[in-house]
C-alpha positions in Angstrom: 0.0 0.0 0.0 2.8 2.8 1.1 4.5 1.7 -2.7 1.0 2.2 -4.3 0.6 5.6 -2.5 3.9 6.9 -3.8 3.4 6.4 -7.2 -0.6 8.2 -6.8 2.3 10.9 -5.3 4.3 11.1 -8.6 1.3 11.4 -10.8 0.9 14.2 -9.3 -2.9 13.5 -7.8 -4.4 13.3 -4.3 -6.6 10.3 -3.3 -9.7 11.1 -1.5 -12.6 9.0 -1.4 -11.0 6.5 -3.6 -11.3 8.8 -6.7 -8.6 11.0 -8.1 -9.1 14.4 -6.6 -7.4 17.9 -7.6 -3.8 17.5 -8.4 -1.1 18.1 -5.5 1.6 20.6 -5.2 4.5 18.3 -5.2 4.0 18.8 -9.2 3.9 21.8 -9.7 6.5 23.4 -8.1 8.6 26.5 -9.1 12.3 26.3 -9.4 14.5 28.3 -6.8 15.8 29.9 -8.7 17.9 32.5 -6.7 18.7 32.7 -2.8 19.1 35.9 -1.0 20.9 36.5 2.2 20.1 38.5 6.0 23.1 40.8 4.8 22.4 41.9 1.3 21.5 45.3 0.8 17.8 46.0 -0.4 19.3 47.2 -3.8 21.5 44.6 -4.4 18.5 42.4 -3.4 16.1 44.2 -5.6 18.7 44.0 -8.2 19.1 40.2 -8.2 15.3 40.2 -8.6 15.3 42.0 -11.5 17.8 40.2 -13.4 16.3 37.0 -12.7 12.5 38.8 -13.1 11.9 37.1 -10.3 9.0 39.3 -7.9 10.2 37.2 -4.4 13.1 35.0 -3.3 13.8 33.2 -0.2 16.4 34.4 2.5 19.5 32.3 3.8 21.1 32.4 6.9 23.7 30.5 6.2 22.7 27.1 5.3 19.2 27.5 6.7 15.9 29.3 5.7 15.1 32.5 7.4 12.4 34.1 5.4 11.2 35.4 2.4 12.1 38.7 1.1 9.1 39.9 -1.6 8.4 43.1 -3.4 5.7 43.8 -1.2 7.9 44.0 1.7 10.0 46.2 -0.6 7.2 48.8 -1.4 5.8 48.3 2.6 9.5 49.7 3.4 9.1 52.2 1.0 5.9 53.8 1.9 6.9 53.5 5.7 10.2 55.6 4.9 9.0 58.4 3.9 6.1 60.9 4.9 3.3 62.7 2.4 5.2 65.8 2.3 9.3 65.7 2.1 11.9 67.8 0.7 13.9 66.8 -2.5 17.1 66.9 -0.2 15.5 64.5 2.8 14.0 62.4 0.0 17.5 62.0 -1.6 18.8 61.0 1.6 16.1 58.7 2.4 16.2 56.7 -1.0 20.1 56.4 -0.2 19.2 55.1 3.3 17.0 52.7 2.4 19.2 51.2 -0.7 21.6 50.0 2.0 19.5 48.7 4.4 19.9 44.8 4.4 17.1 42.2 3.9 16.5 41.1 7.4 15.1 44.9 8.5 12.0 44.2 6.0 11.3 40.8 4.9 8.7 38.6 6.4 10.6 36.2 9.0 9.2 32.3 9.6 7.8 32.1 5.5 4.4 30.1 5.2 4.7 26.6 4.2 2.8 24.0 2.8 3.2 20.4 2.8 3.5 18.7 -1.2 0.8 16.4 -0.6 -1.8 18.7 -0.2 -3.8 19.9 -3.1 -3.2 23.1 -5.4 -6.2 24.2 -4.5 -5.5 23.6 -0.5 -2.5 26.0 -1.4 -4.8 28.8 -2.7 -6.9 29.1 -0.1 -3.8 29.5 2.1 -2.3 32.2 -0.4 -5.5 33.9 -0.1 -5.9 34.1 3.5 -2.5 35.2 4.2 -2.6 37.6 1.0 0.2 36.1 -0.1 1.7 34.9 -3.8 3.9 32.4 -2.8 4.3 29.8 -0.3 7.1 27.9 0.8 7.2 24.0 0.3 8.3 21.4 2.5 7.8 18.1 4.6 7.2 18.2 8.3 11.3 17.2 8.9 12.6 18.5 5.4 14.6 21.5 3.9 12.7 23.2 1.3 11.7 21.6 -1.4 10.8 24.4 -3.8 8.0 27.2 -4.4 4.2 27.1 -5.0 3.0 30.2 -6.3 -0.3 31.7 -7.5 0.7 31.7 -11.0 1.5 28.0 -10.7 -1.4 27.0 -9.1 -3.7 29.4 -11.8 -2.2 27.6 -14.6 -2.2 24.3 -13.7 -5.8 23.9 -12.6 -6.6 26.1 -15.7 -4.4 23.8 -18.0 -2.4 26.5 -19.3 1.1 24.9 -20.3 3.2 26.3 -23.0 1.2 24.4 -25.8 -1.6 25.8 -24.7 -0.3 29.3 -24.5 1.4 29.2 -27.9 -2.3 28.9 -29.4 -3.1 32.3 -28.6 -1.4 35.1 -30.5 -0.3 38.2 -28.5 -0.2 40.9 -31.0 -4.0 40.2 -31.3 -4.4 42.2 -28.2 -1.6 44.6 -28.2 -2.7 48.5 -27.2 -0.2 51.0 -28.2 -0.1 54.0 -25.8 3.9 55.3 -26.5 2.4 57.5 -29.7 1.6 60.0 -26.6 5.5 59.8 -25.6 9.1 60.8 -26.8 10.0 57.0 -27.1 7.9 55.2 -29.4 8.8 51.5 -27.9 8.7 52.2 -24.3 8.1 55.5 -22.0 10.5 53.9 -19.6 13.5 56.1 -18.2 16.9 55.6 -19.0 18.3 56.8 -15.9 18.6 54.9 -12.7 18.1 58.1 -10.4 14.5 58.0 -8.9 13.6 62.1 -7.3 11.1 63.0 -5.6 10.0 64.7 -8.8 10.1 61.5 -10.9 6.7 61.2 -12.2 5.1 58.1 -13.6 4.9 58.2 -17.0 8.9 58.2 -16.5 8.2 54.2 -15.9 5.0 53.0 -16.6 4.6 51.0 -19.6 2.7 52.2 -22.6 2.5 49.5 -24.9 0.0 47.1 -23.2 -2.0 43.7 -23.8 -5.1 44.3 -23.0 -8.2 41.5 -22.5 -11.9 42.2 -23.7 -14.6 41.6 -21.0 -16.4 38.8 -23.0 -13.2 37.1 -23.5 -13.0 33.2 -21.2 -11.2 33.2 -18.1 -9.4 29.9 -20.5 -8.1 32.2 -22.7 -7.4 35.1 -20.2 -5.0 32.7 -18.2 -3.8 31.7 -21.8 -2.7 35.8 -22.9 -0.9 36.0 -19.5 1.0 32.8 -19.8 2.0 34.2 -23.4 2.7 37.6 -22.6 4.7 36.5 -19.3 2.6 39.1 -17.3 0.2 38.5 -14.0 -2.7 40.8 -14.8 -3.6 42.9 -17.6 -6.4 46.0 -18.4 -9.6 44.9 -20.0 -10.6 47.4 -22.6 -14.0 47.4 -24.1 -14.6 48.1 -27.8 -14.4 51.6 -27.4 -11.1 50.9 -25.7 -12.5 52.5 -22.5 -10.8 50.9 -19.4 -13.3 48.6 -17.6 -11.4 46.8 -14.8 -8.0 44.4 -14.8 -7.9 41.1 -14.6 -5.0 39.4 -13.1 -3.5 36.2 -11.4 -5.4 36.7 -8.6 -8.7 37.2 -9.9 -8.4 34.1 -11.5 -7.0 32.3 -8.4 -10.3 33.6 -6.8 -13.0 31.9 -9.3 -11.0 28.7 -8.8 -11.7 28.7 -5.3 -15.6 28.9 -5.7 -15.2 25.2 -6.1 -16.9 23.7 -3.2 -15.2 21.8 -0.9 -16.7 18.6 -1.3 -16.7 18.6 -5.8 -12.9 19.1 -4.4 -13.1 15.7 -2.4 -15.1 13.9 -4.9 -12.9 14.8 -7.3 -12.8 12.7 -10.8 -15.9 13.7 -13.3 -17.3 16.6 -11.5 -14.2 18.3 -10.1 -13.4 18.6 -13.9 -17.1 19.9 -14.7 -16.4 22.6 -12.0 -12.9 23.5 -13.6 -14.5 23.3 -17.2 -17.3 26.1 -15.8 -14.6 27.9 -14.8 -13.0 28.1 -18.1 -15.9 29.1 -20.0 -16.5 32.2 -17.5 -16.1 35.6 -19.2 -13.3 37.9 -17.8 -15.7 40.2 -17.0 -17.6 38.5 -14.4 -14.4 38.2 -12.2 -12.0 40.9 -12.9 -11.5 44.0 -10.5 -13.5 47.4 -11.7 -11.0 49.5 -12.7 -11.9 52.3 -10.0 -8.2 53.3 -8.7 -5.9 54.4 -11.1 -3.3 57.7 -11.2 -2.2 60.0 -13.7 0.9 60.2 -15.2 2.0 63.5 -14.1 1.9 62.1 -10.5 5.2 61.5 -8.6 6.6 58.0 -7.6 6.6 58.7 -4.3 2.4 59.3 -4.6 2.3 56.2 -6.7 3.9 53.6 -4.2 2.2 54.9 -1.1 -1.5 54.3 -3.4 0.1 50.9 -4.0 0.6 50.3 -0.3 -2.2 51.7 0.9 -4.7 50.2 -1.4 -2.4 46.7 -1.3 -2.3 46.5 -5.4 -0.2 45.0 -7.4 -0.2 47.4 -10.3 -1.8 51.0 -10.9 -3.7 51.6 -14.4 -2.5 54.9 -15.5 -4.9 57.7 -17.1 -5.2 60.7 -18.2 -7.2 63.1 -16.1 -8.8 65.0 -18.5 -9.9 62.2 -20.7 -9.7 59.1 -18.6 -7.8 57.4 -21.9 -5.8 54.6 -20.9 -2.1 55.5 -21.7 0.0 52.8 -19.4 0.6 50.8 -16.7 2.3 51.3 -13.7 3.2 47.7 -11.3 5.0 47.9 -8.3 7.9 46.0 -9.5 8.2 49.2 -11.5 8.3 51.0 -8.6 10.6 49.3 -6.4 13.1 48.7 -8.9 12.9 52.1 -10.0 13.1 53.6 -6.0 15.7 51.1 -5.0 18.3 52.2 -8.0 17.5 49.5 -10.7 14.9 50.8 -13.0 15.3 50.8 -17.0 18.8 51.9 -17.2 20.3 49.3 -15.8 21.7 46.6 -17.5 20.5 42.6 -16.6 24.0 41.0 -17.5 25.8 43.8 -15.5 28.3 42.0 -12.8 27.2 38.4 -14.3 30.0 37.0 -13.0 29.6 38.5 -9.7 27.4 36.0 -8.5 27.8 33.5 -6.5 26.9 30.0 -7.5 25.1 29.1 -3.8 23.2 31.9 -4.5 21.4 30.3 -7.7 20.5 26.7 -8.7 17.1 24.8 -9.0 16.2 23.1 -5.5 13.4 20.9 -6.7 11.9 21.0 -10.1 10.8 23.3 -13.2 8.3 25.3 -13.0 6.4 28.3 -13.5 7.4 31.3 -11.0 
């Protein structure tokens, strides 16, 4: 029985009820792909991040795991260090202050874990009641074993692998805002140096994918997989901005699955996923009600990220409401910490260390 058990393990399935239930997160795992330290510095951290584009990465204390260090934490120390009104001199001096401040002042100590028996859908309704976007995995007397995160668990239970994501074609839902802006490609800045009068359309993004309202949440988590991005606008036909869809939403309808079709498992655990599917995006995205201009500062936009606990800002202008970008905290960090969209990915390549990098489980989606 323990042999037959394992191998019900490596399919990747949980037994319940004697019937093939949701599948487990042993399977899906992301890689570890990069390990920070207590010591770094924030920007060195927040530089590492970036050049792996990786939004989170677990914390070493020397050969054991202290935390998690996320770009939430990152933008929570940001809006904490400085106050509403600040002079450019202070702000200078608080930017430098809080480039060199090391990982264990902010990130979030004893991570969440989850074993990998339990179910991909077990490990969303732990994301979601922790507000997290990642979760640690490992046995009760293991190391870690890898990384569960939202994305994985969306596009697994919503069957979105690279074959599936290569049937949808990206430029079919491309919106072009950079006409508006000096550089045609990308109204991103080419300097590192974030101001206190550094506004956002400095570093938003202007050409977008954007999802119509009617469109399946199928083919939703399909454009995201394809365009390597967690949540995108959703435009009408008059290309007026409606609401966003993202990761999360997504990760949300999953979990109106009732707990016992999750039990039961086999033929209608896979009716309740197929329902799913077939749900228009605009029956589950987020109304588009907060959104900035792009005349407004940094500083305003990553206090309304941390306030309002968003991922990403849609940016408009204030006398039309025309959508012309997008502004996600990963922009802001970066671009706060010293490593916005001048700085080079393969800079210092050889500078790191191997321990820091290397796959501690399997590939995945992260």
């Amino acid at each position: 029985m323990r042999m037959q058990v394992l191998v019900l393990g490596a399919l990747g399935v949980s037994m319940t009820s004697g019937l093939a239930a949701v599948p487990i997160v042993s399977r899906h795992l992301s890689p570890n792909t990069l390990t920070l330290k207590d010591e770094d510095s924030l920007q060195d951290s927040a530089r590492l991040l970036k050049r792996y584009h990786l939004t989170g990465a677990p914390v070493a204390d020397g050969s054991s795991l202290s935390g998690i260090l996320s770009r939430n934490d990152l933008l929570v120390a940001i809006d904490k260090e400085f106050p509403v009104e600040i002079s450019a001199d202070d702000f200078t001096k608080k930017i430098e202050s809080l480039q060199q401040r090391q990982v264990w002042q902010v990130m979030a100590s004893q991570p969440t874990t989850i074993s990998p028996d339990e179910t991909l859908l077990a490990a969303a309704r732990l994301m979601q009641s922790k507000k997290l976007n990642r979760l640690m995995t490992k046995s009760t007397y293991s190391s870690m074993l890898g990384i569960i995160s939202s994305t994985d668990v969306v596009f697994a239970l919503l069957k979105c692998d690279a074959d599936a994501a290569a049937g949808i074609d990206p430029d079919d839902f491309t919106f072009n805002c950079a006409a508006d802006y000096e550089d045609e490609e990308d109204s991103s800045s080419e300097e590192d140096e974030c101001s206190l009068g550094t506004t956002v359309e400095s570093y938003m993004s202007s050409c977008l994918y954007v999802i119509p309202p009617s469109m399946s949440l199928k083919d939703a988590a399909r454009l995201l997989r394809a365009t390597g991005v967690t949540g995108a606008p959703v435009v009408d036909e008059d290309e007026q901005l409606v609401g966003v869809i993202s990761r999360n939403d997504l990760l949300k309808a999953l979990l109106t699955i009732p707990s016992d079709v999750e039990a039961a498992g086999g033929e209608a655990f896979a009716e309740a996923i197929a329902k799913i599917e077939k749900t228009a995006v605009a029956d589950v995205m987020t109304r588009a009600s907060i959104t900035i201009s792009p005349q407004s500062t940094m500083l305003k936009a990553a206090k309304l990220l941390a306030r309002e606990k968003l991922n990403r800002l849609m940016v408009v202008q204030p006398d039309s409401g025309r959508l012309c970008g997008v502004l996600s905290s990963t922009d802001v960090v970066f671009a706060m910490l010293g490593c916005g969209a001048g700085m080079d990915d393969d800079d210092d390549d050889d500078s790191i260390e191997e321990t820091r990098t290397g796959n501690l489980y399997r590939k995945g989606i992260y």
